[in-house]
C-alpha positions in Angstrom: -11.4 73.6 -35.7 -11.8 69.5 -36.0 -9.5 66.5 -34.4 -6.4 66.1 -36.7 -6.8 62.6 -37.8 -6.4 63.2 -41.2 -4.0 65.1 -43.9 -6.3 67.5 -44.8 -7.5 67.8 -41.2 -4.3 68.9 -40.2 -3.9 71.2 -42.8 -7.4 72.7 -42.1 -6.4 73.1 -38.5 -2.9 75.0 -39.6 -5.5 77.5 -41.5 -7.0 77.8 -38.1 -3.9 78.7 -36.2 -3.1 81.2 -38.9 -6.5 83.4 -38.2 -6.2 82.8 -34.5 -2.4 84.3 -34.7 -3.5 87.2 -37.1 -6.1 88.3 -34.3 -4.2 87.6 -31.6 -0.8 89.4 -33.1 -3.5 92.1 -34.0 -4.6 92.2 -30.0 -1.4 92.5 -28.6 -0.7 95.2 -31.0 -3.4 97.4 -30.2 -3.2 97.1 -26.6 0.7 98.1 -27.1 -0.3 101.4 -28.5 -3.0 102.2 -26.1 -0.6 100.8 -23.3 2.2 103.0 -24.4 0.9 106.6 -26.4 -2.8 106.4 -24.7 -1.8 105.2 -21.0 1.8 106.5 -20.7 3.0 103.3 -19.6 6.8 102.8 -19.5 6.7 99.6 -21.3 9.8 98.4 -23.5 8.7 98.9 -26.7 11.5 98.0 -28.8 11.6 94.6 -27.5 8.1 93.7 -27.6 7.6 95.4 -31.2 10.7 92.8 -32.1 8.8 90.1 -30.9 5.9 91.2 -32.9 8.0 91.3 -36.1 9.5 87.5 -35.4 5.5 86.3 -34.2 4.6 88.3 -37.7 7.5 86.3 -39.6 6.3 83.2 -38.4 2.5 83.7 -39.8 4.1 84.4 -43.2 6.3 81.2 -43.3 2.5 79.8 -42.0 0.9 81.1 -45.1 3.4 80.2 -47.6 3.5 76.8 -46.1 -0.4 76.4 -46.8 0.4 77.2 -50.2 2.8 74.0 -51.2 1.1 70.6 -51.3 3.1 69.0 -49.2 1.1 67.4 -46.2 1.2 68.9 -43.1 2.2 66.3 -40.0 1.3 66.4 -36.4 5.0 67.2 -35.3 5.2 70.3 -37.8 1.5 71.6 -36.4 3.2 71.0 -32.9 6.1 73.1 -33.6 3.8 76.0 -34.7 2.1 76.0 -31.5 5.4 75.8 -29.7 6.5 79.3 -31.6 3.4 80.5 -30.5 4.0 79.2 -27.0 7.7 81.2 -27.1 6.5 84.3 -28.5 3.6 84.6 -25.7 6.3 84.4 -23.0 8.8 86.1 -24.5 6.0 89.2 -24.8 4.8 88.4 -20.9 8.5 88.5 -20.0 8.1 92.4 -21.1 5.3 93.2 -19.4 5.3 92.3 -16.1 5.6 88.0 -15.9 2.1 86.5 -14.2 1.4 89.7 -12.7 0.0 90.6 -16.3 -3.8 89.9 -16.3 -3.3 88.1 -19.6 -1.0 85.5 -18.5 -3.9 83.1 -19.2 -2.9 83.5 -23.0 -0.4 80.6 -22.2 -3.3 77.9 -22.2 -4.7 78.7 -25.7 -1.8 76.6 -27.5 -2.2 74.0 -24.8 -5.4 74.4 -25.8 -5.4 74.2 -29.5 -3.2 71.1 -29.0 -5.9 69.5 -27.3 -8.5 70.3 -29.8 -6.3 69.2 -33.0 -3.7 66.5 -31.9 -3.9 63.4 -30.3 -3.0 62.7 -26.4 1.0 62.3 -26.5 1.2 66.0 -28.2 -0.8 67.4 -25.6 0.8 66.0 -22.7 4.6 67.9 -24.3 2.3 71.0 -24.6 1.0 71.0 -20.9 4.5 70.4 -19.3 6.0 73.2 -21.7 3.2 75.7 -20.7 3.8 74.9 -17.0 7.5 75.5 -17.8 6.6 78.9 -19.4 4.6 80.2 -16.3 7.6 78.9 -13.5 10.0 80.9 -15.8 7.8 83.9 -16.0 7.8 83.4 -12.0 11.0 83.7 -11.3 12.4 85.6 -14.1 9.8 89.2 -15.4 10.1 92.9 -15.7 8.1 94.3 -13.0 4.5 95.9 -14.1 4.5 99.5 -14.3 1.1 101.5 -12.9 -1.3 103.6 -14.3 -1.0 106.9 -12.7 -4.2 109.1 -12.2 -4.3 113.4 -11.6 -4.6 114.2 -8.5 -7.7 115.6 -7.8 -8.1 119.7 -7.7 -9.6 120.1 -3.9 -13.0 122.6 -4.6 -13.8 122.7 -0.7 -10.8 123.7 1.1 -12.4 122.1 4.7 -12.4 118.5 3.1 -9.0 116.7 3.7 -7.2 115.9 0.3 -7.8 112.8 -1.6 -4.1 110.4 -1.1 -3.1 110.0 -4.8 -4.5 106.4 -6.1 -3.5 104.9 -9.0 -4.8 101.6 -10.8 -2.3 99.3 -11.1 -1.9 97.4 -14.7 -3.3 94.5 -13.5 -6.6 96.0 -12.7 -7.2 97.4 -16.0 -5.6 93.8 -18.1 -7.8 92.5 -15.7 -10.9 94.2 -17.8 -9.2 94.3 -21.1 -8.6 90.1 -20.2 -12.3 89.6 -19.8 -12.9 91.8 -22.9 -10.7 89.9 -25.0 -12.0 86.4 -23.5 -15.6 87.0 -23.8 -15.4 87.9 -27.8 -13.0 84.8 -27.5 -15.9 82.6 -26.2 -18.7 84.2 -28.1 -16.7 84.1 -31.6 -16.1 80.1 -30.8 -18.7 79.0 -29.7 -21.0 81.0 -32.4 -18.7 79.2 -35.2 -18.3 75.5 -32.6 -22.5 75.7 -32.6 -22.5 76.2 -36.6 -20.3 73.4 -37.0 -22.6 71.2 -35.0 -25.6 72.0 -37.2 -23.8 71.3 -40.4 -22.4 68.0 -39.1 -26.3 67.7 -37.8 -26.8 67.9 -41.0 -24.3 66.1 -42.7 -25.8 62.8 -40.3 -29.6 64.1 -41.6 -28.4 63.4 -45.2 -26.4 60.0 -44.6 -29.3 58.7 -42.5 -31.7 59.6 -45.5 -28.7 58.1 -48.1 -28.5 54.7 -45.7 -32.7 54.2 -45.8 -32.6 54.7 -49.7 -30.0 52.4 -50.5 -31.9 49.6 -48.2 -34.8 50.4 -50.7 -32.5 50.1 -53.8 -31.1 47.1 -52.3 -34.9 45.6 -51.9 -35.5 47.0 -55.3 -32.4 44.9 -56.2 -33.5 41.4 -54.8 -37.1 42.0 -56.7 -35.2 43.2 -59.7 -33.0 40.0 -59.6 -36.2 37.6 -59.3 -38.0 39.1 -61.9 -34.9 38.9 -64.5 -35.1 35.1 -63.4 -38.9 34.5 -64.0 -39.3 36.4 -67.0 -36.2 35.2 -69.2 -37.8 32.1 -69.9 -41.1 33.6 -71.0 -39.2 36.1 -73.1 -36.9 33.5 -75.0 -40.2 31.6 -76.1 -41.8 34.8 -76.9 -38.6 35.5 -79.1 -38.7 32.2 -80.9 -42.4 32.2 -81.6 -42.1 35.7 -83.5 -39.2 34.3 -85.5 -41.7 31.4 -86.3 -44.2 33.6 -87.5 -42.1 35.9 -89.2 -40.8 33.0 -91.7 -44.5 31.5 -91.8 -45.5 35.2 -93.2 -42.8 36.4 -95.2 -45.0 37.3 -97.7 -47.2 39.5 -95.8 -45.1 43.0 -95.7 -46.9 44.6 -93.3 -47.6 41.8 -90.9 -43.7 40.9 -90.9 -42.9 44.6 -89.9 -44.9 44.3 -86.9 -43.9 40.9 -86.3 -39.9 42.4 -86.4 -40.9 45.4 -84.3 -42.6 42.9 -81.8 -39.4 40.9 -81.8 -36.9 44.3 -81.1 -39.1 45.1 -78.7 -38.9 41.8 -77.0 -34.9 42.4 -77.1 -35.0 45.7 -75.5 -36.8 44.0 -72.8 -34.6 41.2 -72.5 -31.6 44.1 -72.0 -33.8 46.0 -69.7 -33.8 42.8 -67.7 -30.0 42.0 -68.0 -29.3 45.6 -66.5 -32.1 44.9 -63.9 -29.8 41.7 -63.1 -26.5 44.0 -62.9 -28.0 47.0 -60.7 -29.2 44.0 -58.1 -25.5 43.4 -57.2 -24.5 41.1 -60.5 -22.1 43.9 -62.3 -19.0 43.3 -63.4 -15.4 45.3 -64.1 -15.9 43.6 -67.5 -19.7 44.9 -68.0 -18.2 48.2 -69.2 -14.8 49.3 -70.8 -12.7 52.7 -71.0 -13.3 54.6 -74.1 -13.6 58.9 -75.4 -16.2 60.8 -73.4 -17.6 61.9 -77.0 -17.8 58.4 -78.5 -19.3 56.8 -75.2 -22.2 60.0 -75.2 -22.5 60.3 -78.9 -23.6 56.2 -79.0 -25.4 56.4 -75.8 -27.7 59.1 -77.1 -28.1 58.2 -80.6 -28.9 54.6 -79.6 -31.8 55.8 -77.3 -33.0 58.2 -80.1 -33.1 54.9 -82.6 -35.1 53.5 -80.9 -37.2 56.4 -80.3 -37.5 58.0 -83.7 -40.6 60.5 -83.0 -38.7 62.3 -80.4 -36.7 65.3 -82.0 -33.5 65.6 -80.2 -30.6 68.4 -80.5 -27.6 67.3 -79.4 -24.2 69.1 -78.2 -20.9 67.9 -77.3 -18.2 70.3 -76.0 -15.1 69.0 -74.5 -11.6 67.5 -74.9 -12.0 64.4 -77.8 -9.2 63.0 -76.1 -10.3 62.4 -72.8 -11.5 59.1 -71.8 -13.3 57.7 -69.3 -14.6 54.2 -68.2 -18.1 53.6 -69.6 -19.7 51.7 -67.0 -22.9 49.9 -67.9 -25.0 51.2 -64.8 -24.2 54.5 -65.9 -25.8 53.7 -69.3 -29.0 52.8 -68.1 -29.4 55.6 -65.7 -28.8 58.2 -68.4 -31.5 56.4 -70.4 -33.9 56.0 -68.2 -33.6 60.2 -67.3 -34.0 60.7 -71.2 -36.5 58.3 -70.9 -38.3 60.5 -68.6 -37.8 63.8 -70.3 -39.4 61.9 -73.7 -42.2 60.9 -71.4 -43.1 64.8 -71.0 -42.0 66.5 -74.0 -41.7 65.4 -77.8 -38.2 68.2 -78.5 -35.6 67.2 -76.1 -32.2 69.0 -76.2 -29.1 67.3 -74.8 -26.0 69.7 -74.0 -22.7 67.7 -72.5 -19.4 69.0 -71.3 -16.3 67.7 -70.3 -12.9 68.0 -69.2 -10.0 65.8 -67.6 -12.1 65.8 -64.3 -15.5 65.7 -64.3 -18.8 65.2 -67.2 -21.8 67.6 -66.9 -24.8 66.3 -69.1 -28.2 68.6 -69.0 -31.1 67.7 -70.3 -33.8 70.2 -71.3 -37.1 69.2 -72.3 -40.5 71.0 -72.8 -43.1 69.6 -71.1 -44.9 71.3 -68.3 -42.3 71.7 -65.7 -41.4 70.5 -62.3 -42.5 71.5 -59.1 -39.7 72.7 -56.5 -41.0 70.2 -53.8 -41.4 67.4 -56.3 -37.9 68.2 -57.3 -36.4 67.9 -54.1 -38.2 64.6 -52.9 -37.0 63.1 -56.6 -33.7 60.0 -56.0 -34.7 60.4 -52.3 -37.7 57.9 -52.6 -39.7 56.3 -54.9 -41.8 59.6 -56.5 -43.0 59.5 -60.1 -44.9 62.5 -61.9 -46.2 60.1 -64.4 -50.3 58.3 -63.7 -48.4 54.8 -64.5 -45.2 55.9 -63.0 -43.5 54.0 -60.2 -40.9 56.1 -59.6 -38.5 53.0 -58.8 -36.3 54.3 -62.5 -35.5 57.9 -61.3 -34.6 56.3 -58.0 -31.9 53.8 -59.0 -30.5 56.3 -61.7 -29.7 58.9 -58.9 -28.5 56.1 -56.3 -26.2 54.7 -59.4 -24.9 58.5 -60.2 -24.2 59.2 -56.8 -22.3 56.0 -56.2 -20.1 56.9 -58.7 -19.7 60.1 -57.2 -22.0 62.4 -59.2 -25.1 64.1 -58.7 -28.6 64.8 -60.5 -30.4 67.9 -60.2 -33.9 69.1 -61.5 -34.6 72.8 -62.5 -38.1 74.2 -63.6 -37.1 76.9 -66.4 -39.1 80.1 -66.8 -39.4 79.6 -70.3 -41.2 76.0 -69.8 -39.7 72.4 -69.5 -37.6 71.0 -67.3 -33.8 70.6 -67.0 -32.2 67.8 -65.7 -28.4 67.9 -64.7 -26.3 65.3 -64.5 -22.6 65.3 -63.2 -20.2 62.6 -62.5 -16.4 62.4 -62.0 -13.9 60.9 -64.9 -13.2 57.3 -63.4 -10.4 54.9 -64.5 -10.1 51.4 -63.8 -6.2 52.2 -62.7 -7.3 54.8 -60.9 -8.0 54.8 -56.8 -11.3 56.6 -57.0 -12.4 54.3 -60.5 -11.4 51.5 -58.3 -13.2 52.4 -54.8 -16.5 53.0 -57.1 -16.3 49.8 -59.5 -16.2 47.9 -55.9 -19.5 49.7 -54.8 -20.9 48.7 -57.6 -19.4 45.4 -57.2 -17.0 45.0 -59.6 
């Protein structure tokens, strides 16, 4: 159970109070049949098994509220507790008032109120519990006892045994620390797990915060390289053109004088996205367009440009459904084929889609990837390449995630790798398109 400080805290804690009220109308009910058909007690049972019925009632106006999206508010949570609060006296009332061992069942709603709702609510709760036990004071069906056989007298010289009995606080005494120690055990076993997952959950954000500080870094360089080397680039670009019209003539020479000069442009766009991942992107760098169209052109423009690469491509998913194509995005899904082309020369690229969410895997057949290397990959700068930095991989999983995706590695059986890339379907109008363009500082 967590702190209700948000909607779907609150309705998580409501979940909660349903189990807890399941077992506990579960309890109650067992002990009533031992109680009454094991122990012979004279308890009202028509009254207490009404209660039951109305406790019942309430769980299953419980459930069917955690079925409607409505949100669930603090004073609504409160008024569950305050059933349970009623329904615990009402049963007490029946059963002998605070001479019943389990009496101390009036503190767990002050105690689940504590737990899931701020101060004020907890406050109401206490002076209503206290109200509950000065009622139950003053106004209780008396316990009955548990009477025990008289024993059969074997010697005749001994004097007879005076006829005990064990009163029914004695034995809710035992059945209370029954009940409260799986209580305590079952809590504290799932309050303990909690604490390691959120242990965790702080393991992973530390590890998130450290690796964007390196992408950050990564940025500044990125940003003063783009600077330094435009200039040299542009001259480079207009002394190919130069030589190009000086040697029309020679065919061959002016093909690699043209591929010189597109390769000069790639890196001039290498360096422009270099520029944006530092911190320099734009709303306008991308635009909303279909899933297929953005994926078809992203794909076949990298496969242009690397024609010895044989590349099967499948798309599967809505035509209609669009999504904003943001440039970051482009680049790290390049630079992940770019890696798979790196290892393998047949590359297969397999997308789907709906209104939600874009799944893109990438299957190549080089030699695989080990499970370690896999893990350690977008968590700091690791390359399997000789040349390799490992600086790419990095900023394509920090960009992903930033949009709210993921990347994964798998090693198949058959040989190759496959990479898996997911990310949400992000809008400009929409709240979550919004919150991620402004990471990325749009």
């Amino acid at each position: 159970m967590v702190p209700a400080k948000t909607v779907e805290a609150l309705r998580e804690s409501l979940r909660w109070l349903l189990l807890l009220r399941n077992l506990h109308i579960a309890a109650v009910f067992l002990l009533l049949l031992i109680a009454t058909y094991g122990l012979g007690l004279p308890l009202p049972k028509d009254p207490l098994l009404g209660i039951l019925a109305i406790w019942l009632a309430l769980n299953c106006f419980t459930w069917y509220r955690l079925q409607q999206p409505d949100p669930v508010r603090p004073l609504e949570l409160f008024g569950h507790l305050c059933g349970d609060l009623i329904s615990l006296t009402a049963l007490l009332y029946f059963s002998g008032g605070v001479a019943n061992p389990l009496v101390w069942f009036l503190l767990l709603p002050l105690i689940m109120t504590a737990i899931i709702l701020p101060a004020p609510w907890t406050v109401a709760m206490f002076f209503l519990s206290v109200a509950a036990y000065t009622f139950l004071m003053a106004f209780s069906l008396p316990p009955p006892a548990i009477p025990v056989a008289r024993p059969v007298k074997s010697i005749p010289e001994l004097e007879p045994f005076s006829e005990p009995s064990i009163s029914l606080h004695q034995f809710g005494t035992w059945v209370g620390f029954v009940i409260g120690a799986g209580l305590v055990a079952y809590f504290v076993t799932e309050i303990a797990t909690a604490l390691r997952k959120q242990e965790q959950k702080l393991r992973e954000i530390r590890e998130k915060a450290l690796r964007n500080e390196q992408v950050v870094a990564l940025g500044a360089l990125a940003a003063s390289a783009a600077h330094e080397m435009g200039t040299p680039l542009a001259t480079l670009k207009l002394i190919l053109e130069e030589l190009g019209e000086e040697y029309r003539e020679e065919v061959d020479l002016k093909e690699q004088l043209e591929l010189a000069s597109r390769q000069v442009d790639r890196l001039k766009e290498a360096l422009a996205l270099l520029s944006a991942s530092a911190g320099q992107l734009r709303a306008e760098a991308g635009q909303e367009q279909p899933v297929a169209r953005y994926l078809q052109d992203l794909i076949e423009g990298w496969h242009r440009s690397h024609p010895g690469i044989g590349l099967r491509l499948a798309l599967k998913g809505d035509p209609e459904v669009v999504m904003f194509a943001d440039r970051s995005l482009s680049y790290a899904l390049i630079n992940l084929l770019q890696n798979a082309a790196d290892v393998s020369r047949e590359i297969e690229v397999v997308a789907r889609w709906n209104e939600r969410r874009v799944t893109l895997e990438i299957i190549d057949r080089g030699p695989g990837i080990h499970p370690e290397v896999a893990e350690r990959l977008g968590k700091a700068a690791v390359s399997t390449k000789k040349q390799g930095l490992g600086v790419g991989t990095l900023l394509s999983v920090t960009i992903v995630e930033r949009l709210g995706g993921r990347v994964e590695w798998e090693s198949l059986r058959e040989g190759g790798t496959k990479t898996t890339v997911s990310w949400p379907i992000l809008k400009t109008d929409g709240p979550r398109g919004r919150e991620a363009l402004a990471a990325l500082g749009g």
